[in-house]
Backbone bond lengths (Angstrom), bond angles and torsions (degrees), N, CA, C in turn:
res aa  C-N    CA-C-N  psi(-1)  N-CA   C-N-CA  omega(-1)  CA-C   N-CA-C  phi
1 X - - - 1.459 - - 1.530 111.57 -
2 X 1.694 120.85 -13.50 1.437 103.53 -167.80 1.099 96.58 -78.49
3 X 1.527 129.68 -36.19 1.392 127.40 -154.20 1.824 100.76 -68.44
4 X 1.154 131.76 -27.93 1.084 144.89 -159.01 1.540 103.55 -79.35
5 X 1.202 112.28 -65.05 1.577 124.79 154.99 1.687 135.14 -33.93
6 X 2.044 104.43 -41.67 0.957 110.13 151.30 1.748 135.86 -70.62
7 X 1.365 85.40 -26.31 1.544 93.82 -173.64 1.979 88.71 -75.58
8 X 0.698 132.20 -56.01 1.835 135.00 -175.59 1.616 100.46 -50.77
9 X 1.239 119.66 -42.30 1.559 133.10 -178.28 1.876 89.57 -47.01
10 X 1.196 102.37 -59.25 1.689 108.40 -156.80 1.547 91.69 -80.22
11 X 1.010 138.07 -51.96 1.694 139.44 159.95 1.242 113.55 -9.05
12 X 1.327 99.07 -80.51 1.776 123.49 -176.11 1.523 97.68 -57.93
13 X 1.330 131.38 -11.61 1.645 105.72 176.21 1.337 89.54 -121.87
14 X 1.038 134.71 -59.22 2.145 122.38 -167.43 2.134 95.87 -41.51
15 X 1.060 120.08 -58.35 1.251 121.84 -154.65 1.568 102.83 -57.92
16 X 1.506 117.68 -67.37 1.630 111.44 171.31 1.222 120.52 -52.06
17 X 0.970 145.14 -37.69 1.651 152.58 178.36 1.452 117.42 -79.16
18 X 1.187 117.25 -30.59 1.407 133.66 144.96 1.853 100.30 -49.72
19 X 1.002 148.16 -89.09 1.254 164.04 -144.44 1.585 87.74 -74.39
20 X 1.298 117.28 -55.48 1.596 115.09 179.99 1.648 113.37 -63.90
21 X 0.907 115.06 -8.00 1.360 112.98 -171.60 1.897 100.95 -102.92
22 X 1.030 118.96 -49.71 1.402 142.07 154.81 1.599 109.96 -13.77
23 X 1.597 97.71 -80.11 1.208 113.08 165.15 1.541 124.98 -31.89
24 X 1.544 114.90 -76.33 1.294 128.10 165.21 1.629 110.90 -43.94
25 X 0.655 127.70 -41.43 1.828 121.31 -177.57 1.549 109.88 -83.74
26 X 1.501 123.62 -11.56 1.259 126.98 173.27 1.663 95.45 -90.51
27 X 1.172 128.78 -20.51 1.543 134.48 -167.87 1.278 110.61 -89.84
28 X 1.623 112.73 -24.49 1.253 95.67 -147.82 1.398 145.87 102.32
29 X 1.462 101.81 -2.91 1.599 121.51 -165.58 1.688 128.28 75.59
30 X 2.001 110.41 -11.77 0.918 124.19 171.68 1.856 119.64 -69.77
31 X 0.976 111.02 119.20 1.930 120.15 175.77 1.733 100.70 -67.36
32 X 1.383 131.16 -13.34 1.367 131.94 146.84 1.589 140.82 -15.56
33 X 1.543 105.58 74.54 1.287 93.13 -146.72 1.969 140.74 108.59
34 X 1.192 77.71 21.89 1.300 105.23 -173.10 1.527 127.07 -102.45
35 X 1.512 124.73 -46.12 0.959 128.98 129.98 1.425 159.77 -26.48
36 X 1.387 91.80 -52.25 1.523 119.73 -170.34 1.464 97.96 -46.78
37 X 1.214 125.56 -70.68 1.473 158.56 -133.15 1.547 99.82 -74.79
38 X 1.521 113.25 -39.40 1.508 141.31 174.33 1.573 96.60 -37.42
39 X 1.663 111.91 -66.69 1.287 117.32 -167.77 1.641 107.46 -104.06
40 X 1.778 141.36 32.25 1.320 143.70 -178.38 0.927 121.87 -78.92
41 X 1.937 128.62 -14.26 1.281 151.41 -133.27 0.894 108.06 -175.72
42 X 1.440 120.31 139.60 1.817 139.64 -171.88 1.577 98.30 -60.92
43 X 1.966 112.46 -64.10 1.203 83.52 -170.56 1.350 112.70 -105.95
44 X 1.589 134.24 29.61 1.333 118.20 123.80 1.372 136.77 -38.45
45 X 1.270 112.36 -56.02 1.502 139.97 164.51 1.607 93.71 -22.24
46 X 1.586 121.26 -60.82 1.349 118.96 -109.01 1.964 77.20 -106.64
47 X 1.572 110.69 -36.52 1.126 128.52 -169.36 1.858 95.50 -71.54
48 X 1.477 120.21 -20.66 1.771 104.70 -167.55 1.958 76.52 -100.75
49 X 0.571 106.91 -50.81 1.930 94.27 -160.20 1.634 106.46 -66.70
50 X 1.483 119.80 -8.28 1.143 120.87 165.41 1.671 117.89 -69.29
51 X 1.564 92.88 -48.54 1.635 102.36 175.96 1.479 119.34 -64.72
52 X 1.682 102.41 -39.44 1.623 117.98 165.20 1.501 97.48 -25.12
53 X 1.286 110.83 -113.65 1.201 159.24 164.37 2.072 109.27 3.38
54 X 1.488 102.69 -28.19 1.861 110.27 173.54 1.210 84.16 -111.09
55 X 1.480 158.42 -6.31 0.831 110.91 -163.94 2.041 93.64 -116.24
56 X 1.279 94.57 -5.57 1.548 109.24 -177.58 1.765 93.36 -78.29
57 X 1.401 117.11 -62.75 1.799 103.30 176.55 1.210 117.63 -86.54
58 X 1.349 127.93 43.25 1.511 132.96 177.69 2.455 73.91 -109.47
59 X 1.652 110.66 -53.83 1.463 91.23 -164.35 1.515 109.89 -90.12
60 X 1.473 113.69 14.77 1.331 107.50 155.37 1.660 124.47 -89.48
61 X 1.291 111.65 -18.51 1.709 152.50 156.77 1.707 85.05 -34.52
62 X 1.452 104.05 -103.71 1.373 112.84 164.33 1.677 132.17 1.27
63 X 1.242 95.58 -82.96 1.371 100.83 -173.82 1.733 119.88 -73.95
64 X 1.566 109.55 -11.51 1.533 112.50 158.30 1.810 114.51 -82.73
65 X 1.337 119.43 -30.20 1.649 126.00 172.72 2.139 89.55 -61.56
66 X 1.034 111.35 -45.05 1.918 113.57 -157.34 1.685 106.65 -63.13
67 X 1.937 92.52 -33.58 1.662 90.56 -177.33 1.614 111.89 -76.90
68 X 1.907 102.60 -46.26 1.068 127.52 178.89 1.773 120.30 -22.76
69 X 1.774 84.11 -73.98 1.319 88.47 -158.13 2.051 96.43 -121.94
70 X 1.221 103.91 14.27 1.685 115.68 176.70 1.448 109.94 58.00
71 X 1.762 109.84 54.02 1.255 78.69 -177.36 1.802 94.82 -119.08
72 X 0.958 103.67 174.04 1.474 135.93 -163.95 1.425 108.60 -60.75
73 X 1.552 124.20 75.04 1.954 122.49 -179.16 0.995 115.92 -100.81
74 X 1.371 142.27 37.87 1.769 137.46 154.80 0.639 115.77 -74.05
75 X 1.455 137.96 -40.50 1.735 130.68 -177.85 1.460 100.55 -68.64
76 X 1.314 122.26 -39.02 1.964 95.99 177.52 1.132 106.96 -114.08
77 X 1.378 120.51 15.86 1.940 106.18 148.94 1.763 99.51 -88.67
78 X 1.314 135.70 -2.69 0.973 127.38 160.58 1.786 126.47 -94.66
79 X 1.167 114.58 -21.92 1.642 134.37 158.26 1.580 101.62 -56.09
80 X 1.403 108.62 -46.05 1.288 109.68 -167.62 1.812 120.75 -54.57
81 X 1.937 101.46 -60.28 1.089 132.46 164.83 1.498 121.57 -46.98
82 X 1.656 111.67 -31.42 1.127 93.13 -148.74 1.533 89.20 -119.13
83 X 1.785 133.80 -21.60 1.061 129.81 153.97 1.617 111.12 -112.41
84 X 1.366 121.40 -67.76 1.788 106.58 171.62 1.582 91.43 163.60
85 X 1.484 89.44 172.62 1.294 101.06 175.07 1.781 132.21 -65.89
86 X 1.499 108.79 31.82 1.081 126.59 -176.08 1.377 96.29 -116.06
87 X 1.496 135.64 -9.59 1.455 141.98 179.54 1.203 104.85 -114.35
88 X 1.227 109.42 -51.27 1.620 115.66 -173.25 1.675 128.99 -58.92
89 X 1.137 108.82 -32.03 1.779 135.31 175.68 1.900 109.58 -78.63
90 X 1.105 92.03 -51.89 1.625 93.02 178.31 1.600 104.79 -76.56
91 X 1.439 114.53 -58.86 1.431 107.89 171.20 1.707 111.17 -17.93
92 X 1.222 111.91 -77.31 1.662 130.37 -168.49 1.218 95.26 -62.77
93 X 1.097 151.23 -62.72 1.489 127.92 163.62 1.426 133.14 -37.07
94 X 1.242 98.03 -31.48 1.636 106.40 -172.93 1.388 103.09 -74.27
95 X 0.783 113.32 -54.55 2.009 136.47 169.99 1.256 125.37 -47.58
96 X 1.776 114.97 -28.31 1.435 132.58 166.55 1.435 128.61 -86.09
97 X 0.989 96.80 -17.96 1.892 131.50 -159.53 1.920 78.08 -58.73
98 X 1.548 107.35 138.85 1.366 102.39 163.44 1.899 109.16 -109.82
């Protein structure tokens, strides 16, 4: 299972950043317009508040395991922030995996 997790680890970040990068070079480098589009469509709509929504109690997840059992969540409240819950979830699995 780790390899599986790792391989999703690298998934969850080439694929959005791929698409984010895409974006920006069709823009211009401007973040203008970036949002909007998130919520333009039912199941856009339905697809961002879905991701919202796991990836919002994946870091409330977190921060009850941190008090719980003290363990160590910056690297995927920062995976989280800084690529998404497509890094952040597998990361912590990958990392838990016995």
């Amino acid at each position: 299972m780790k390899r599986i997790y790792l391989l999703l680890c690298i998934l969850g970040t080439v694929l959005p950043y791929y698409n984010l990068i895409q974006f920006l070079i069709e823009s211009e480098g401007s973040m203008s317009g970036f949002f909007t589009p998130l919520f333009a469509t039912f199941p856009s709509a339905m697809i961002s508040w879905d991701i919202t929504i796991a990836g919002t109690t994946f870091l409330v997840f977190l921060i009850h395991q941190s008090q719980k059992k003290s363990l160590k969540i910056y690297k995927y409240v920062i995976a989280l922030f800084l690529v998404g819950f497509s890094l952040a979830l597998p990361l912590y699995l990958y990392e838990n995996e016995s």
